[in-house]
C-alpha positions as CSV (number, residue, x, y, z in Angstrom):
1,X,74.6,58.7,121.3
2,X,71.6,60.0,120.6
3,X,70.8,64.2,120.4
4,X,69.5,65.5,123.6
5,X,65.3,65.9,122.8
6,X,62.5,67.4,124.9
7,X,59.1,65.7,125.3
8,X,58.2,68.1,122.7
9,X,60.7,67.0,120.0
10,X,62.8,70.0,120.4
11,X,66.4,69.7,119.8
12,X,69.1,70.9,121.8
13,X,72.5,72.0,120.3
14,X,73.5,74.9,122.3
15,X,74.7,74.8,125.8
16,X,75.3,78.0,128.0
17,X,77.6,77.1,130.9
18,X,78.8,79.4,133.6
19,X,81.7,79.6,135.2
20,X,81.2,81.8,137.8
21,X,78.7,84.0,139.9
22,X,81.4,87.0,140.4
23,X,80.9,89.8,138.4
24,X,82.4,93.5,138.6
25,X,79.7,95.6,137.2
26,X,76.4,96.7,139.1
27,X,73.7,96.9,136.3
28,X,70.9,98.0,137.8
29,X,68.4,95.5,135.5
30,X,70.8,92.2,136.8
31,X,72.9,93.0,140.0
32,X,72.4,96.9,141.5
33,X,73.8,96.6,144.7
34,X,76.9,94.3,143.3
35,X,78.2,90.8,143.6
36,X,77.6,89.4,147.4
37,X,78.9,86.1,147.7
38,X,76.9,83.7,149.8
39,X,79.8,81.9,151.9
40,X,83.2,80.8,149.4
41,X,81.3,79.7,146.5
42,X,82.7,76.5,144.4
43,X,82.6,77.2,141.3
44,X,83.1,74.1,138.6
45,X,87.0,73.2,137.7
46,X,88.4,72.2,135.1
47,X,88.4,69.0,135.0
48,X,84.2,69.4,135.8
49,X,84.4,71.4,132.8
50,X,86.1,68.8,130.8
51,X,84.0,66.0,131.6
52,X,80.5,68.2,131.4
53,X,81.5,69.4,127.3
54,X,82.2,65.7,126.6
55,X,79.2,64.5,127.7
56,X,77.3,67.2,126.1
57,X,79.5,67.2,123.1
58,X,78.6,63.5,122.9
59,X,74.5,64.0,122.7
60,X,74.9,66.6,120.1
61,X,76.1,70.2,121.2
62,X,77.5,71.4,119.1
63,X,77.6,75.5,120.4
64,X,79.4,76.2,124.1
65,X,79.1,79.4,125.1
66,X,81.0,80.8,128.3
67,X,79.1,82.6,130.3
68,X,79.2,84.2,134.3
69,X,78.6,86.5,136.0
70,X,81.6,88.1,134.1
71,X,83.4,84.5,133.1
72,X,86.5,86.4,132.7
73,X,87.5,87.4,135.9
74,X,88.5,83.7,136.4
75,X,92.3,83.8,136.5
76,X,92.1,80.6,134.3
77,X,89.4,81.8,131.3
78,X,91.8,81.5,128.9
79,X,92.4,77.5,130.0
80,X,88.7,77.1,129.5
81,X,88.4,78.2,126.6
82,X,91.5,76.2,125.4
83,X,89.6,73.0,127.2
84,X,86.6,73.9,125.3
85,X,88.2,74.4,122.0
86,X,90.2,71.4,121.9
87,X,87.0,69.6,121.6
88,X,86.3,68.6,117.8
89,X,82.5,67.7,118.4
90,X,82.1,71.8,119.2
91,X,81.9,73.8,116.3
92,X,80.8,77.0,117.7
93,X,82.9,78.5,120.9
94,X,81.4,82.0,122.5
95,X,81.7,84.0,125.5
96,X,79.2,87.3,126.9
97,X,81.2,89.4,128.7
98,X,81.5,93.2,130.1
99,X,84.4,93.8,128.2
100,X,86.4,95.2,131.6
101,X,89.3,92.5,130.3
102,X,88.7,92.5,126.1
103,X,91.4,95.0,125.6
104,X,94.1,93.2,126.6
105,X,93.1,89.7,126.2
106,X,91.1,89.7,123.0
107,X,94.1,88.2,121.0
108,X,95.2,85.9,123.4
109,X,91.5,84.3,124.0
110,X,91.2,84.2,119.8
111,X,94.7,82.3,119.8
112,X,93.2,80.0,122.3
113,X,90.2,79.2,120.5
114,X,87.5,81.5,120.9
115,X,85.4,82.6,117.7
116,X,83.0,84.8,118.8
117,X,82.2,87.0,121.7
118,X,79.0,89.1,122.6
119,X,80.1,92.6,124.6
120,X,77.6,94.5,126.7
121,X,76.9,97.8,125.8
122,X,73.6,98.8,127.2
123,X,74.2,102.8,126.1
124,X,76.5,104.9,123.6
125,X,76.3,107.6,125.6
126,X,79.3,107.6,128.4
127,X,76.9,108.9,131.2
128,X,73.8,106.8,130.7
129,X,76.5,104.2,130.2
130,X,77.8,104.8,133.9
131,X,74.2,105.6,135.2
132,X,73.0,101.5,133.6
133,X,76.4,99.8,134.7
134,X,77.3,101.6,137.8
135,X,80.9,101.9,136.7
136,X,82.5,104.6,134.4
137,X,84.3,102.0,131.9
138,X,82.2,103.1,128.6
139,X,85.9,104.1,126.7
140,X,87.5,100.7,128.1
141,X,84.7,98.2,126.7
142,X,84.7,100.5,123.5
143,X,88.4,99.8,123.3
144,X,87.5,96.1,123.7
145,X,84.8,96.4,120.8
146,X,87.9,97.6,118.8
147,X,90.6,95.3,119.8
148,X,88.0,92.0,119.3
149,X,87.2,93.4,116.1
150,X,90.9,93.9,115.5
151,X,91.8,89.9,116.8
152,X,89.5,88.8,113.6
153,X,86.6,87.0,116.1
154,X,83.9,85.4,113.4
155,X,81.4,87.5,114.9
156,X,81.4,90.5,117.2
157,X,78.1,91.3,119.2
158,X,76.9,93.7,121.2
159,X,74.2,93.1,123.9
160,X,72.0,95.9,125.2
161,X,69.1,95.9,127.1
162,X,66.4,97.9,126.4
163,X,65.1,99.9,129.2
164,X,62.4,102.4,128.7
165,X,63.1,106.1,129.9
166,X,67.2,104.9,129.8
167,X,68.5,103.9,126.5
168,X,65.7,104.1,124.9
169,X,66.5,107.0,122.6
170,X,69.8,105.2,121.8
171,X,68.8,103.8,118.6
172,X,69.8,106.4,116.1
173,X,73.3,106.2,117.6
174,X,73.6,102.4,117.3
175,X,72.2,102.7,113.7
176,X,75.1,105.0,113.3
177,X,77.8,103.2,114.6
178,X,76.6,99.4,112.7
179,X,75.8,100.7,109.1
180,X,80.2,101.4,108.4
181,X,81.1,98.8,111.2
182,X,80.8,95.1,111.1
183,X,79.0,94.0,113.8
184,X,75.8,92.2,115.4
185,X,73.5,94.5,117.7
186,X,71.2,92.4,119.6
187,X,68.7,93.9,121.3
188,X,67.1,92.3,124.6
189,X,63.5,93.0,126.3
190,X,64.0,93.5,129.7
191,X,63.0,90.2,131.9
192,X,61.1,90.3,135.1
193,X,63.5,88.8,138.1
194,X,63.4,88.5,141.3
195,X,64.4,92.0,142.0
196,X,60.9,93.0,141.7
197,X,58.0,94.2,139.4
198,X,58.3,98.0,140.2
199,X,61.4,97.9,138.2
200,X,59.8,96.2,135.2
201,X,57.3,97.9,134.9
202,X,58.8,101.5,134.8
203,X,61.7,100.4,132.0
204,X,60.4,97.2,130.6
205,X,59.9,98.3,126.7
206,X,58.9,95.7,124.2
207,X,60.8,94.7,121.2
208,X,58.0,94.4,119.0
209,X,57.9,98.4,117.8
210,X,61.5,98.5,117.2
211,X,60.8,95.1,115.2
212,X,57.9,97.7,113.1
213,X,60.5,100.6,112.4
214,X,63.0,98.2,111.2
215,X,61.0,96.2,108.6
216,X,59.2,99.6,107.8
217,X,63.0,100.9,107.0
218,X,64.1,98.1,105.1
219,X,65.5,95.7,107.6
220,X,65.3,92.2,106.5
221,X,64.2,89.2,108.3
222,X,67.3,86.2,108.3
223,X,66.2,82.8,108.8
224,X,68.2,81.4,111.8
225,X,70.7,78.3,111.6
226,X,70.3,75.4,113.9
227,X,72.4,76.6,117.0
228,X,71.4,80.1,117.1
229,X,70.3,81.7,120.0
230,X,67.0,82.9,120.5
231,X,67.5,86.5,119.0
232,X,65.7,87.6,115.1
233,X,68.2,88.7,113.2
234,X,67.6,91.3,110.4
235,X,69.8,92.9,107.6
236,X,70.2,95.7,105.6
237,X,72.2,95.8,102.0
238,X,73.1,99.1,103.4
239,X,75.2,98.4,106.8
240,X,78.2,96.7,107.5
241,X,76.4,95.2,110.8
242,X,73.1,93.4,111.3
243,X,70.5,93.8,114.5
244,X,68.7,91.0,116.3
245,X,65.8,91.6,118.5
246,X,65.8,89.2,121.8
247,X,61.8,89.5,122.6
248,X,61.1,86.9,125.3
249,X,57.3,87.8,125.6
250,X,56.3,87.5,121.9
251,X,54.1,85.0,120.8
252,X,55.9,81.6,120.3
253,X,59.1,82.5,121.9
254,X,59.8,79.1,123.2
255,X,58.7,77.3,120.5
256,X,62.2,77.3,119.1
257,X,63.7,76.9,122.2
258,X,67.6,74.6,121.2
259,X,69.5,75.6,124.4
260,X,70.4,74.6,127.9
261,X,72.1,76.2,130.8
262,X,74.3,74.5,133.4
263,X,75.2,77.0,136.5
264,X,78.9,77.6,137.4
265,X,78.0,75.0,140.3
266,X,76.7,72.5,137.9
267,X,73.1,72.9,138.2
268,X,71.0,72.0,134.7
269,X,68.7,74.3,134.4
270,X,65.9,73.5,131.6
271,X,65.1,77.0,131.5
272,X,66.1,80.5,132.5
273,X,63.1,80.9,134.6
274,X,61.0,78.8,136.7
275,X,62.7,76.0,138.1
276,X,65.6,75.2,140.7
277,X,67.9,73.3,138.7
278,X,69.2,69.4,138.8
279,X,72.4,68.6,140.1
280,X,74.9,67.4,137.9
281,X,77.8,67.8,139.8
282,X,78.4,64.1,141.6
283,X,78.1,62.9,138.1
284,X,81.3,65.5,136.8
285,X,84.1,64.1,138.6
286,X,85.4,61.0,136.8
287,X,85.6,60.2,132.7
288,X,84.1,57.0,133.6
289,X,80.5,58.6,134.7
290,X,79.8,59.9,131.6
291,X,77.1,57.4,130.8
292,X,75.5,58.1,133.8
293,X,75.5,61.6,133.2
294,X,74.2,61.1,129.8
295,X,71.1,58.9,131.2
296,X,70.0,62.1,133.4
297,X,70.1,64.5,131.3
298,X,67.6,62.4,128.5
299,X,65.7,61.9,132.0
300,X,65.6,65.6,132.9
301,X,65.1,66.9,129.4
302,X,61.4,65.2,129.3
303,X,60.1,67.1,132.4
304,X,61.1,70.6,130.1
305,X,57.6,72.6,130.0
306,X,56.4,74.1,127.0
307,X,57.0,77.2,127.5
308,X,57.9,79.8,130.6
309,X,56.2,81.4,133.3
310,X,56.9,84.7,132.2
311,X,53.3,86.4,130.7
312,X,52.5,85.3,134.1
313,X,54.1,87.0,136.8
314,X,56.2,83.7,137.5
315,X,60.2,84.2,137.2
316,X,60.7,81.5,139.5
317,X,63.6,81.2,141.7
318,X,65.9,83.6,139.1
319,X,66.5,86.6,141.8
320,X,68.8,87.4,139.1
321,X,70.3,86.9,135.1
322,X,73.6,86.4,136.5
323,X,73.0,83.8,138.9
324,X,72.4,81.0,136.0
325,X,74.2,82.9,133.2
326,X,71.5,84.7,131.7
């Protein structure tokens, strides 16, 4: 069947799917007063699961990664991940999570199938840590880091958010930590939500400078494979680890744009920002409706824009990243 295509002629091999809204943390950039469920949410089972990475499996994904909320405070993660895995048409299998259950599960999701897994780890410093993440877990994710390190995961990432007048002085300690340690550091410009502009605007920091200091320092630019994320990577024949700069308001940010998101109630959404999302869930409950599926999404994928809302003002209806598994 043939690869899922924009209007635009860009390719999608990359799907992000959550698997739940829950999460236990309280980042003040995503959820600060915590997870409130609206009613008993329905989140997608497995056997939605199943059919939804076949169908997009059969147009040409190729990269599934897990996301939430916190995707592993599902009591079944590790049965996704299996269902995932067992998929030959994926290649790639991922997972972002808070690292609250890496410790003790990191081998067991690795003997399951998983290859890589991003941690977020928005400070190194235990009490900006708490201050970010509203909980006081900095030496449990750290002993997460370790332990998925120690599993032998592909590639171990960490995910921070920049925030200006937070972690912003951070840097030198991350430097630290990747030059004799073997990991990715991504990273991430703060997005406007729906939580309001008075918080961008007091800790949103661009990318772009620490994009100057790197190249200035000898950072080298890496050109990206077909299902990476959105994130430019850079090396250094000096560390162990690499850093990737996520910088949603440069110039041409979209342009590469490869992934899609499907909500842990089986919503596609095109983007992160700016739409409401399709339902694909009446189509994700027998084998036999995977053509049908397939027809929808080559519909949906031509009414993609061209870019998002975002130099705009415009987050759409995103009240927050954890809602569509930012």
């Amino acid at each position: 069947m043939s690869q899922l295509q924009d209007g635009l002629g860009r390719k999608f091999h990359y799907l992000r799917m959550s698997v739940t809204d829950v999460c236990n943390f309280k980042c003040s950039y995503c959820l600060p007063d915590g997870y409130h469920p609206q009613g008993k949410p329905k989140f997608l089972s497995l056997d939605e699961i199943e059919h939804l990475v076949a169908a997009f499996a059969a147009v040409g994904t190729r990269k599934i990664r897990i996301t939430g909320g916190e995707p592993t405070l599902r009591r079944d993660f590790t049965d996704i991940v299996r269902l995932v895995a067992a998929n030959d048409k994926i290649s790639t299998l991922a997972t972002t999570t808070n690292g609250y259950r890496l410790e003790q599960n990191a081998r067991e999701w690795y003997d399951a199938g998983l290859r890589r897994i991003n941690v977020s780890v928005d400070s190194l410093d235990p009490r900006m840590f708490y201050r970010i993440t509203g909980e006081n877990k900095f030496d449990t994710v750290m002993r997460g880091v370790d332990a998925a390190l120690e599993a032998g995961f592909e590639r171990v990432k960490i995910n921070s958010v920049l925030l200006k007048g937070l972690n912003d002085k951070d840097l030198p300690r991350f430097l630290h930590w990747i030059k004799h340690t073997p990991i990715d550091l991504r990273f991430i410009e703060l997005m406007e939500t729906g939580l309001g502009r008075d918080y961008f605007n007091a800790h949103h920091l661009a990318g772009g400078a620490i994009k100057a200091r790197l190249l200035a320092e000898g950072w080298q630019y890496q050109t990206p494979a077909p299902d990476d994320g959105p994130a430019q990577n850079f090396s250094h024949p000096d560390y162990l680890g690499r850093i990737g700069l996520i910088m949603p308001y440069a110039k041409n940010f979209c342009a590469s744009c490869n992934r899609l998101r499907v909500s842990a109630k089986g919503k596609l959404h095109l983007c992160l920002f700016t739409e409401a999302g399709i339902d694909l869930r009446d189509l994700l409950q027998t084998r036999e409706q995977q053509g049908e599926l397939i027809e929808r999404l080559h519909a949906q994928l031509q009414h993609k824009q061209a870019t998002h809302m975002l130099h705009q003002g415009l987050t759409g209806v995103t009240q927050h990243l954890a809602s569509i598994g930012g």
